[in-house]
N, C-alpha and C positions, 0 to 999 in steps of 0.2 A: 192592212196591218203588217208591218215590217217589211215592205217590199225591199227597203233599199238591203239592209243586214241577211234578209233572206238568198239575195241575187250574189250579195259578195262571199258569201260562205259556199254558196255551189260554186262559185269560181276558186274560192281558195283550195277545196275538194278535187277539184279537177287537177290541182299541182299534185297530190299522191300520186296520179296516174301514168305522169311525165315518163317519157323512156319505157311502158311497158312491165316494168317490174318494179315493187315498193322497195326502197331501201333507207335505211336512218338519213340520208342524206333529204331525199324526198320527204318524207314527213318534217323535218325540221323545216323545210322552208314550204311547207302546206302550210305548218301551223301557223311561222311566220306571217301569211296570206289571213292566217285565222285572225291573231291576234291585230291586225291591221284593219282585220273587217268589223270589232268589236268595238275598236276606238273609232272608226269612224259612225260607230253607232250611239257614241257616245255615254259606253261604259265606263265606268272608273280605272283610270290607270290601274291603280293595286287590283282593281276585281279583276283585270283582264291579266296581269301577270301572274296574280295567284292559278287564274284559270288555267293559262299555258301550261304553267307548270305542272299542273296537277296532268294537264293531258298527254304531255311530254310525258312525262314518268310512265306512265300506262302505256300510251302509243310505242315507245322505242324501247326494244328490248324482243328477245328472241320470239317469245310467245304468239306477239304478232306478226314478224317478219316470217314466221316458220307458218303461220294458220292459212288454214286451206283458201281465204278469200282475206287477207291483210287489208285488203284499204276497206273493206264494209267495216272490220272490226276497229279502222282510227275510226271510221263517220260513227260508227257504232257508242264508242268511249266519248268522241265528242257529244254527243247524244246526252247517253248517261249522266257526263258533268255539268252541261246545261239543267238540267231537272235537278239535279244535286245543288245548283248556285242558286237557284229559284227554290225550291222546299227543304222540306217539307212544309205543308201547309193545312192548317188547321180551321175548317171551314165554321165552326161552332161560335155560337153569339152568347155563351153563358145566360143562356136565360133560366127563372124560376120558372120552377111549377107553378107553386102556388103562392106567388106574390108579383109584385110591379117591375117588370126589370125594363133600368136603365140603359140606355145606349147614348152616348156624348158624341157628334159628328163636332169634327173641328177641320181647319183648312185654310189655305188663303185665299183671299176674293180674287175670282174668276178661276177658280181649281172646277167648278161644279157641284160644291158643295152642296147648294138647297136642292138640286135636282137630284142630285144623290140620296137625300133624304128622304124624297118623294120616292124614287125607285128600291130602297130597302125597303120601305113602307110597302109598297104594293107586294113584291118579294114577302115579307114577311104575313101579308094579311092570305096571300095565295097559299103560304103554309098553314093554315088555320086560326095564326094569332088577331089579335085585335088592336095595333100599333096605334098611338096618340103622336101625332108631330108639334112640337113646341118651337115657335119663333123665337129664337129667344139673341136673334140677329138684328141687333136697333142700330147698328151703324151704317150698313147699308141700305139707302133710299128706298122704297117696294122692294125688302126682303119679303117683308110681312105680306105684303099680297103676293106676291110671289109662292110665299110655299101655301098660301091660303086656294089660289086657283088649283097648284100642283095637289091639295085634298081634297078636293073637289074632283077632280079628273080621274081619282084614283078609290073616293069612297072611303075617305081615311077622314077622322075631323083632326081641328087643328087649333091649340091652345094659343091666346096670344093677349096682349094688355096695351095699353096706349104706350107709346118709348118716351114718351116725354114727362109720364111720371112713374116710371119705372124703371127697372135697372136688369141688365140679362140674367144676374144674381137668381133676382126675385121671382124673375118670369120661369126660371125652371124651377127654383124652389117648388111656386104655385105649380105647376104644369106636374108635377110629379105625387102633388099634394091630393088633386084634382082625382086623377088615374086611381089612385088608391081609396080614395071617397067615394066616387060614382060608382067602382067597379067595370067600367066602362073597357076598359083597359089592359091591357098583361104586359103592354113594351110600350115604353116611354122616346121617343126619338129625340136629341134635344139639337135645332139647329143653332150651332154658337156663331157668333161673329166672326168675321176673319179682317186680313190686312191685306193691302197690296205689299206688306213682305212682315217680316216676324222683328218684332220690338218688344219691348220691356212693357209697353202698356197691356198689349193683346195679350202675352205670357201672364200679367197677372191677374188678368179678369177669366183665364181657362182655369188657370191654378185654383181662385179662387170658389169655381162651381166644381170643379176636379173633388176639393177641400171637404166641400159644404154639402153635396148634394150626394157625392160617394156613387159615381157611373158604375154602374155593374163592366163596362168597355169603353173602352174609348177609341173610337175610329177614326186616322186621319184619309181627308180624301185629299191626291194629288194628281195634276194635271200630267198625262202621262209624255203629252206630248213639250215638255219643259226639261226633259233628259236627268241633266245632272243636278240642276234644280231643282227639281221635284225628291230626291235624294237626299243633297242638303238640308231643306226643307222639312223633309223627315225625321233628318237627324236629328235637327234642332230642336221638334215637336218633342221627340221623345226621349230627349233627356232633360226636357222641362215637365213633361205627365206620363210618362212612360207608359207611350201607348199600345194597342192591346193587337192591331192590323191597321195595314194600310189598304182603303180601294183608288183603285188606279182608274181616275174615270179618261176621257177623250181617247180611248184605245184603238179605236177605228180609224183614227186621224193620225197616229202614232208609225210612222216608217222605218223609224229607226230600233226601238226599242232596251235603249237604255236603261231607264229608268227600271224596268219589268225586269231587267236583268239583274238592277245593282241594287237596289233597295233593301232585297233581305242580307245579301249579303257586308253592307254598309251598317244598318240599324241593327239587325239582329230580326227584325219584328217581321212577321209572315203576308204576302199578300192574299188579301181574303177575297174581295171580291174585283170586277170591272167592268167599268163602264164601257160601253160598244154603239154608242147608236142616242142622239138626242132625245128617243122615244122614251118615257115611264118605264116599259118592259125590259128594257134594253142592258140588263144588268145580270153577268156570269158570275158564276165560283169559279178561280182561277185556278188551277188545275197545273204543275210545274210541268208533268210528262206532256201533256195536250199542246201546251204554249211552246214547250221543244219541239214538238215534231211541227208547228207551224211555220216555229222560227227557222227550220231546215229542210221547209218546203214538203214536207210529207203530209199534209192537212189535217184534219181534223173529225172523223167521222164517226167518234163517241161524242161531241156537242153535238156534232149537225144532226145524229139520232136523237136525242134529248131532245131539240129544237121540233123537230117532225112531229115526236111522241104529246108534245105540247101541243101543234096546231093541225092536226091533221083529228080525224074524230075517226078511230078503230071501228064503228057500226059502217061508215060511209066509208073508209077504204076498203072495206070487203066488200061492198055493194060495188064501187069501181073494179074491183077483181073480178067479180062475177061477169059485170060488161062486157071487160078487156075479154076472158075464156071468151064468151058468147061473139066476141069480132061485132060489138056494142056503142064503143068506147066513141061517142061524136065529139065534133069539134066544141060545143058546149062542155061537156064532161074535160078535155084539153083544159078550156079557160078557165073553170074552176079551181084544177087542180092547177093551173099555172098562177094565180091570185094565192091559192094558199103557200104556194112554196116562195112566193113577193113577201108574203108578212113576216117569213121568219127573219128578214132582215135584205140588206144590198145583197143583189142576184154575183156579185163579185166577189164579197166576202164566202157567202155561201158555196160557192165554188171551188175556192180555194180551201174548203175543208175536205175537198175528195184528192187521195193522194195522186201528185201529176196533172192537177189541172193547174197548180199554183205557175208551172213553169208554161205552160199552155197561154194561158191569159198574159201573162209578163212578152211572153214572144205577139201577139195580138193586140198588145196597147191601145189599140185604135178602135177597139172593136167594146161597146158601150151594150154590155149585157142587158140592162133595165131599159135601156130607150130602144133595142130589139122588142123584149115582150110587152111594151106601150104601144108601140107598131102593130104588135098580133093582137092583144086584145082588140087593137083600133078597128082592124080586119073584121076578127069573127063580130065583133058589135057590131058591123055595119051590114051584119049580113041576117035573113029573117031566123026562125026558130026551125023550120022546114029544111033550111039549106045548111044550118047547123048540125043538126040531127041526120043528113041527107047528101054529105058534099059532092055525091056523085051527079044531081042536080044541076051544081053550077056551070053554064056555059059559059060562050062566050058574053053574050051579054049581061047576065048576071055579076059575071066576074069584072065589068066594065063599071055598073054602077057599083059596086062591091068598091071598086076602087075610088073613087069619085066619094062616095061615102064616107072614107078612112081616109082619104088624103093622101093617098101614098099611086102607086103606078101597081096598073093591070098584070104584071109582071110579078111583081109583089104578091098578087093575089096568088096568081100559079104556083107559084116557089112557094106561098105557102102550104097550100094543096096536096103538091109532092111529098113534102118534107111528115107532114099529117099524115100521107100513106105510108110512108117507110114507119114515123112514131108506133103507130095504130098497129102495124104489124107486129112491129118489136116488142111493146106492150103486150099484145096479143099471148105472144111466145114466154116472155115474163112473169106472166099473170099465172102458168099453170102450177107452179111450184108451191103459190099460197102466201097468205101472210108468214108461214113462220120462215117458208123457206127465203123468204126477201131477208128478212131480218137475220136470218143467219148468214146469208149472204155476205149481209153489210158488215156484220160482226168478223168476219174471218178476210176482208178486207182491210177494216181496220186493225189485225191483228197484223196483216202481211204489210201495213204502212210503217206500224209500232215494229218492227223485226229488221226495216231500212227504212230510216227516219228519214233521209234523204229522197226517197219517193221514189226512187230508181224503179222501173219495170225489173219480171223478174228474168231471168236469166234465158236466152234464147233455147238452151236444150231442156226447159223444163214448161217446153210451150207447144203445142198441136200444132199442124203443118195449117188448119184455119183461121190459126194466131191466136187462140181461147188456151188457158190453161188447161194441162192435160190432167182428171180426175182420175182415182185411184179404179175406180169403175171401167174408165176407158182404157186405161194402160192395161187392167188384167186383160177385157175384151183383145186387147190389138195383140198381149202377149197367149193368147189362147190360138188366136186367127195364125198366128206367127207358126207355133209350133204342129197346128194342122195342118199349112202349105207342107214344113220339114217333114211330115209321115208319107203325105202326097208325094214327094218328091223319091222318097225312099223305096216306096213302092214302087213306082215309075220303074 
């Protein structure tokens, strides 16, 4: 997600640095570098000049050029004005207590729309409610099985009527009629028709259920990977039903990120959710600070906490913590917990939410995260439960058929081996601190990504001579050590 915009703005960053010392000369032609990096991302002309401008005005003038670290505080302001062009953003679906509330999905064909449908649907029933999805898409061939398998998959039912004597009108009418009869129901989903682009006909069959059926929201979904078109697109949507948010689904697919840039600030209208991943789950709250600090390589490690919080099960990582203290932790206990941190989504994506690894991976191109742990699962599968639990075990012969089993080379084996003693140690060492202290960890990590958006390591004199950051604990220790050698010496 945004590799290309991501790569050109640390390079533009790098132009503050030029000559050793920031001066207005230097920031104007960083920004320049900026504002180059955002058309090529295919931003809107006026977003990208209102932007410069706004960060011109901040970046250049005394305040900065005189501050103790000037170029953190341009990437600093750049920062800030990214999350300013994208929000505020308003995550709420107006729903009733206690009655039927409507939601209208609208879009153009091939945006994602039915599958968007299906994923607020699961979304929405994972929060407690009881969502009904209504086909109410008769232009396209197998909509209607389409989002009939998508409730199915997901555990949602799904309202729908013959199209050949019916009308999309009708079908939500019914479908909303239905939800409030049964009780069955508290959120109506309604998937409408779309076009391969926006015409007078498609405008007045939305208008027309807009009109009639009175959407508590109306959500458009666009392809994010369509830039300035997906923009357009919005615009148009929403000065025909003045829509309520936009979700940005194909975001995973998305390099440049345009559209995620320009949209609120073209329409007016807030991005609520997005789509990340062809899977039903695969659907975030957008987040304007999160998506800056991604878009400027610092990652993201308040989602990738969420993410965890969701598939990891608190009874069973304490039981892993226990292991790890006890020097427990087998090559089984590995592959478990290497399958769960696979579901939270691509091993590439996930990575690039830890600050610094996004530029890690970008210099490694070559190097295919997910078909590595396909590899090591392939390993430890092929090895018994004995030499799992035991890898100290494996000879040479073991480690021959081990190979021969996984398909890969005996070699393969070792290195994995090795690498499992160095993990198993360092786990080991990690494990003592606790769940809370992991989590606080991570928190105070993500706090020092949010503080240099650009991901930059911190500063060399505020680092141990073992390359660990020096804790408030250790500096007083070294400053206690310090002024006991001084007595000793005095004496002397």
């Amino acid at each position: 997600m945004f590799e290309s915009i991501t790569k050109n703005l640390n390079e533009a960053f790098s132009a503050f640095r030029i000559g050793g010392k920031l001066t207005e000369k230097n920031i104007r032609d960083g920004l320049q570098q900026v504002r180059q990096a955002l058309l090529e991302a295919d931003v809107s002309y006026d977003v990208t000049k209102e932007f410069i401008d706004k960060v011109a005005e901040e970046a250049v003038g005394d305040k900065v050029l005189k501050s103790l670290d000037p170029t953190e505080q341009v990437v600093g302001i750049v920062y800030q004005e990214l999350v300013n062009l994208m929000g505020p953003v308003d995550h709420s679906l107006a729903i009733k207590r206690n009655d039927v509330s409507v939601i209208m999905m609208v879009g153009l064909q091939g945006s994602g729309k039915t599958t968007t449908c299906g994923k607020l649907a699961r979304l929405l029933k994972e929060q407690g409610h009881r969502p009904l999805l209504v086909a109410a898409d008769l232009q396209r061939p197998a909509a209607i099985e389409q989002l009939r398998v998508i409730g199915e998959q997901i555990g949602v039912p799904v309202y729908s009527e013959d199209p050949k004597t019916s009308s999309p009108l009708k079908v939500c009418q019914n479908g909303v009629k239905q939800a409030k009869k049964t009780g069955d129901a508290d959120i109506v989903i309604l998937d409408t028709a779309g076009r391969l682009h926006v015409d007078d006909e498609l405008m007045a069959e939305l208008e027309a259920i807009d009109r009639k059926v009175r959407p508590d929201q109306a959500l458009l979904v666009c392809d994010a990977m369509t830039g300035q078109d997906a923009v357009n697109s919005a615009k148009t949507f929403n000065e025909a039903l003045e829509i309520d948010g936009v979700i940005l689904s194909k975001m995973d697919g998305d390099t440049r990120g345009g559209a995620a840039l320009s949209v609120k600030q073209v329409t007016g209208v807030p991005i609520k959710f997005i789509g990340v991943g062809e899977q039903l789950d695969r659907l975030e709250e957008f987040h304007p600070d999160r998506m800056a600090s991604r878009i400027m390589g610092g990652g993201d490690l308040q989602t990738l906490m969420e993410k965890a919080q969701r598939e990891f099960d608190a009874d069973d990582m304490e039981r892993q913590q226990q292991k790890m203290r006890e020097g427990k932790f087998s090559l089984e206990d590995f592959r478990n917990q290497m399958r769960k941190v696979r579901s939270m989504g691509p091993m590439k994506e996930i990575m690039k939410m830890i600050p610094g690894m996004g530029g890690m991976l970008d210099a490694a191109d070559n190097v295919d995260a997910d078909k590595e742990m396909s590899r090591i699962e392939a390993i430890i599968g092929s090895m018994t439960m004995d030499e799992r639990e035991n890898p100290q075990k494996i000879d040479r012969n073991r480690r021959n058929r081990i190979a021969i089993g996984s398909g890969c080379d005996p070699t393969d084996v070792s290195q994995l081996l090795k690498q499992y003693d160095s993990i198993a140690g360092m786990m080991k060492g990690m494990a003592g601190g606790g769940m809370k202290d992991q989590w606080k960890a991570m928190r105070q990590m993500q706090e020092m990504g949010m503080s240099d958006p650009s991901g930059a390591l911190p500063k060399e004199k505020n680092r141990s001579k073992r390359g660990g950051l020096v804790s408030k604990e250790e500096k007083r220790k070294q400053n206690k050590k310090q002024k006991q050698a001084r007595k000793k010496n005095r004496r002397k």
